[in-house]
C-alpha positions in Angstrom: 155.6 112.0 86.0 157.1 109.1 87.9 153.8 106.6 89.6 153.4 107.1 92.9 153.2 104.5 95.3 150.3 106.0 96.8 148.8 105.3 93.1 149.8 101.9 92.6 148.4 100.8 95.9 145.1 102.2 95.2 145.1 100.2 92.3 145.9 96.9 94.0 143.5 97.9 96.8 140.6 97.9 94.0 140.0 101.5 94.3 137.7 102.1 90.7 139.5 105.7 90.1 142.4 104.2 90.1 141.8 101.0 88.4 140.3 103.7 86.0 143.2 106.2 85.5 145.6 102.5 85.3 143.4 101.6 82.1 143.5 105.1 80.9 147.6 105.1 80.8 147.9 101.8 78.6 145.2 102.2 76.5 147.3 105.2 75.2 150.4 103.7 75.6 151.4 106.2 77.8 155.1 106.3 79.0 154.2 104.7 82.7 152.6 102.0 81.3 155.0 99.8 81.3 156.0 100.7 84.5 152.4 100.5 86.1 152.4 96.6 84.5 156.2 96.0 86.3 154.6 97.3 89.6 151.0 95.0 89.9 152.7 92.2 87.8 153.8 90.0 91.0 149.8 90.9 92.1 148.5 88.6 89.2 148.0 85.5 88.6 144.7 84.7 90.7 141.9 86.0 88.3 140.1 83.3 85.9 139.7 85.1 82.1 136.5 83.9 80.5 136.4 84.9 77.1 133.1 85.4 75.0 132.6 85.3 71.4 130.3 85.6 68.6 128.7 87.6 65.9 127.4 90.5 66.0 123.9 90.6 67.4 124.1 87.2 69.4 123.1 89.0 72.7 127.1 88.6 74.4 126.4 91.8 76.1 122.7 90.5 77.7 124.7 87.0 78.4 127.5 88.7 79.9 125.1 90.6 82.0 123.3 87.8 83.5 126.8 85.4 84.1 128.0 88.3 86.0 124.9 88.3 88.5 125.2 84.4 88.8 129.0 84.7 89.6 128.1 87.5 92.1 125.6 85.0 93.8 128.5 82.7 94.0 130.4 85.5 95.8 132.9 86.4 93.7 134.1 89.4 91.9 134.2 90.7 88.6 135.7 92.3 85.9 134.3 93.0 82.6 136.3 93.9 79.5 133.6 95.1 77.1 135.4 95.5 73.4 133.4 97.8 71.5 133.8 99.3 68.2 136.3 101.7 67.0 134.6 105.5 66.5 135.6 106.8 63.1 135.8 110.4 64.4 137.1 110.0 67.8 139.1 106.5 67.9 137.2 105.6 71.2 134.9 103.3 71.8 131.4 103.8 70.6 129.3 102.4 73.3 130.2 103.7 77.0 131.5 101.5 79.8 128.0 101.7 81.6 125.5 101.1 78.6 125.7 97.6 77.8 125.2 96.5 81.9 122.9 99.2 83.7 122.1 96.2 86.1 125.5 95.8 88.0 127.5 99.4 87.1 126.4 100.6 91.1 128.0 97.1 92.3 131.0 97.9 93.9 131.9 94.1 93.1 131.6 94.8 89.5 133.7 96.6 87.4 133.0 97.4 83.9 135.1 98.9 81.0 134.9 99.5 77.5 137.3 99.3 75.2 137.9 100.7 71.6 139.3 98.1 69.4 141.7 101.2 67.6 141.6 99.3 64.6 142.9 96.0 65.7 141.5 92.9 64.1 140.5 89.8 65.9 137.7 91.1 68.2 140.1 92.4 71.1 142.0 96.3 71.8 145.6 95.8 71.5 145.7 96.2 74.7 143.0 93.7 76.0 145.4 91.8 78.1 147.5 94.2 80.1 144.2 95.5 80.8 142.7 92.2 82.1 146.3 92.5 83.9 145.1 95.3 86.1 141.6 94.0 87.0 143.2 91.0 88.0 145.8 92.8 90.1 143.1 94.7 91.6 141.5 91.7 93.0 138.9 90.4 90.6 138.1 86.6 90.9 136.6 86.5 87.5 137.6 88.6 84.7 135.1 88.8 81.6 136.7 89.7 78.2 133.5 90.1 75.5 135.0 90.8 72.4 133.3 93.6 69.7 131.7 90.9 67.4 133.7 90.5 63.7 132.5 87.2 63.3 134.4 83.9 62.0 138.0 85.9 62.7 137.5 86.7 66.1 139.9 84.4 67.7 142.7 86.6 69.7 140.4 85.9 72.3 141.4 82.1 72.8 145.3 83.2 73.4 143.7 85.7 76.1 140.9 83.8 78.0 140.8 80.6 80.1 138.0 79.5 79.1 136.3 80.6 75.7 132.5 80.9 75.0 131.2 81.1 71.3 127.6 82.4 71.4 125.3 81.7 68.5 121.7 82.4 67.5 119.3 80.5 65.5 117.7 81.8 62.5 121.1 83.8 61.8 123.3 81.2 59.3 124.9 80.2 62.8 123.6 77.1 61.6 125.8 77.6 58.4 128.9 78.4 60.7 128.8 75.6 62.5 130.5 73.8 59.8 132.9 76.0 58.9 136.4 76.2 60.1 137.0 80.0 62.1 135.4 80.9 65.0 133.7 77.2 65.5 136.7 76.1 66.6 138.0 77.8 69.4 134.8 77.4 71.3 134.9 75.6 74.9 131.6 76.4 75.3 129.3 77.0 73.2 126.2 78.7 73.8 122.6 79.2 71.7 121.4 82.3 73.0 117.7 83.6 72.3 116.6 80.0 72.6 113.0 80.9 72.5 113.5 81.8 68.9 112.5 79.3 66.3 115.1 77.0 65.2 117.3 77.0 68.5 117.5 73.3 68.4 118.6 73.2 64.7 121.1 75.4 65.7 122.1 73.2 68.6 121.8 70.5 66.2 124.0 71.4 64.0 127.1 72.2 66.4 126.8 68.9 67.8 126.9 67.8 64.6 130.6 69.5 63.7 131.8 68.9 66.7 131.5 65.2 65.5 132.7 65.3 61.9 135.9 63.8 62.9 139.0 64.9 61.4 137.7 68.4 59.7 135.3 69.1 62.8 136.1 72.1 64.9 136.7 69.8 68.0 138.9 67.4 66.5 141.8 69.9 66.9 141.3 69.9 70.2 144.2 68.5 72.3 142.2 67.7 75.6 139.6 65.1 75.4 137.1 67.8 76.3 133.7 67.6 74.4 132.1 71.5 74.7 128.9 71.5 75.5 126.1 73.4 74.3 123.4 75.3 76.3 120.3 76.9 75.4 119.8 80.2 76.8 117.5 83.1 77.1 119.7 85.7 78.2 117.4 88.5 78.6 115.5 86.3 81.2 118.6 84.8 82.2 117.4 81.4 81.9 119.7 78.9 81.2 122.5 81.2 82.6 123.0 79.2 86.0 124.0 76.3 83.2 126.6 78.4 81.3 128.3 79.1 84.6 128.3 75.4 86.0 129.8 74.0 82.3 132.7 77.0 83.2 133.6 75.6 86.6 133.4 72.2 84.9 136.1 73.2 82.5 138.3 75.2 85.0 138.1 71.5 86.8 138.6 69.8 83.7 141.3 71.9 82.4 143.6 71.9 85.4 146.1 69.8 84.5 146.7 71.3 81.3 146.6 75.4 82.1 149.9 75.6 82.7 151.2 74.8 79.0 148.2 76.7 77.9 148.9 79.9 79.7 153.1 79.8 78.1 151.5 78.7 74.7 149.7 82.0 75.2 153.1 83.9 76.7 154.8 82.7 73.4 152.1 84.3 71.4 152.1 87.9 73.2 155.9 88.1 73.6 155.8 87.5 69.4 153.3 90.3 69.3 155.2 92.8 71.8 158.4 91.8 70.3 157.2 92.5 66.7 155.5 95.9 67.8 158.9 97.6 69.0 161.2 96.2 66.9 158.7 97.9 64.1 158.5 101.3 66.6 162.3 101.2 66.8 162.8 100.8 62.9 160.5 103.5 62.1 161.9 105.8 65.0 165.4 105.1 63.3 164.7 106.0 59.8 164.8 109.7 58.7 161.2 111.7 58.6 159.0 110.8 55.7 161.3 107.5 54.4 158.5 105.1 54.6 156.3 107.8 52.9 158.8 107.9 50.1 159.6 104.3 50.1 155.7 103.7 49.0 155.6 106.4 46.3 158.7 104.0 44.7 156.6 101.3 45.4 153.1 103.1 43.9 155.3 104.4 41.1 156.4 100.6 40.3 160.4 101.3 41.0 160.8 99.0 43.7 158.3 96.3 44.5 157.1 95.5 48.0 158.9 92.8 49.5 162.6 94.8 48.3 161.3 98.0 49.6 160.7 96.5 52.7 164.1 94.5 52.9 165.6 97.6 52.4 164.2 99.3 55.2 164.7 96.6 57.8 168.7 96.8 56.6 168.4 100.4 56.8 166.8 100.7 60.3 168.1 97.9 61.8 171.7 99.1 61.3 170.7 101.7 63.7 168.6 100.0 66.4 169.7 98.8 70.0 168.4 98.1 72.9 164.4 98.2 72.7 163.5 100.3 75.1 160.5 99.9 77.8 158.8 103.5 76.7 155.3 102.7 76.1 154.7 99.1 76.3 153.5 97.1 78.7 154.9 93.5 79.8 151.6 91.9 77.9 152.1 89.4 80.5 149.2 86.5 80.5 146.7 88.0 84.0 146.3 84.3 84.4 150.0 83.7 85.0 151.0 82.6 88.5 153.4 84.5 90.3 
């Protein structure tokens, strides 16, 4: 069924069904998805993305809870993107989109989503961004992505957010990540939450440290002559919180300049993914039922090793494939993107 206008202006008019039912359709990939991104795509462009990171059992949800009531204070809206993991049984997210923050889900200034990650690695859904496409569109100033937690591999989120916030606890080997290449190195901002625990300075301590090393720290990778700074926080009394949002619009001031060649280093990035995605959905939709099932048994059965099994599918499927068609993805266009 074609979207009706009647639909897509709810949407941009911030309406929470509709913003709801707009998820719903890409986060299954659904046929009007692509069309739904097409219609609110010349809407975005105005949100700021502020990504936050860490392991599991950091406290990102009780952080995320209290930035959002310090950005509300500063009278703006928001968006949360909560990325939760994948149910075994059910493929949806485990944790619901009004568990992790009971404090703002009657704020009509405030909307809150989870998201199954459906088996996708790097801490995000698949579909993270066209979703932080909508809530922009639908008028959030602030749009926070919090991703499900994997640890040192969770970095999609610095080709999705504008600004990206590691969050790290002491007495958890944090101190032992900080020197390690991974996660450490994407941080902006980087944050040691339950402060009030024993060996938050170490912790501290020992990011400072990295980001200091030199040549193999996380920072010196950095093409900005930004230095992140750390904050101490006690998210569940949301002290320290007022900081974490200051160092933010310190780095949206800082970062100006340059967030124009970030946002098309990011485009580059999801037009690779997209691109990749279809032209594997068109192969597989132009090879005959069951080849790729057969293909492995040659490969399992040691006839035909992987890399010539999959040569010869490519040839095989390629021969047949056209235009890609605009069936069930999105644009995956950056929400930070100016019009």
């Amino acid at each position: 069924m074609p979207l009706s206008p009647a639909f897509i202006d709810a949407v941009l008019a911030g309406d929470a069904r509709a913003i709801a039912r707009a998820i719903s359709l890409i986060e299954d990939e659904a046929a009007d998805a692509a069309a739904l991104i097409s219609h609110i795509f010349p809407r975005t462009g105005r949100a700021y993305l502020i990504g936050i990171t860490g392991a599991p059992g950091t406290g990102k949800s009780t952080l995320v809870d209290a930035l959002t009531g310090e950005i509300r204070r500063a009278g703006l809206t928001v968006g949360v993107i909560a990325v939760d993991p994948t149910s075994p049984f059910t493929g949806g997210a485990i944790l619901g989109d009004r568990v992790r923050m009971t404090g703002h889900s009657a704020d009509p200034g405030v909307y809150i989503r989870s998201m199954a990650t459906r088996g996708h690695l790097g801490g995000l859904s698949r579909t993270t961004s066209d979703v932080a496409l909508v809530l922009d569109a639908a008028g959030k100033d602030i749009v926070i992505i919090e991703t499900v937690g994997v640890g040192q591999d969770e970095v999609d989120i610095v080709r999705t957010a504008d600004v990206s916030i590691v969050v790290v606890v002491p007495g958890a080997g944090d101190d032992v990540q900080a020197i390690k290449a991974g996660i450490m190195e994407i941080g902006d901002i980087f944050v040691v939450n339950k402060a009030d625990r024993e060996g938050a300075d170490r912790a501290a301590q020992a990011i400072a440290a990295n980001l200091s090393l030199g040549d193999a720290a996380a920072g010196a990778s950095r093409k900005d002559d930004w230095k992140p700074p750390i904050v101490k926080t006690e998210a569940n009394r949301a002290i320290g919180v007022d900081e974490v949002w200051r160092q933010v619009g310190r780095f949206r001031e800082h970062s100006a300049a340059q967030q124009a060649s970030r946002r098309t280093e990011r485009q580059r990035v999801r037009l690779r993914e997209l691109l990749a995605r279809q032209l594997v959905q068109r192969v597989e939709a132009s090879l005959p039922t069951g080849e790729i099932e057969r293909m492995a048994e040659r490969v399992a059965n040691r006839e035909l090793d992987p890399y010539a099994a999959v040569s010869e599918l490519i040839t095989r499927g390629t021969a047949t494939v056209g235009r890609v068609p605009r069936r069930t993805e999105a644009t995956g266009a950056d929400p930070a993107d100016s019009r």
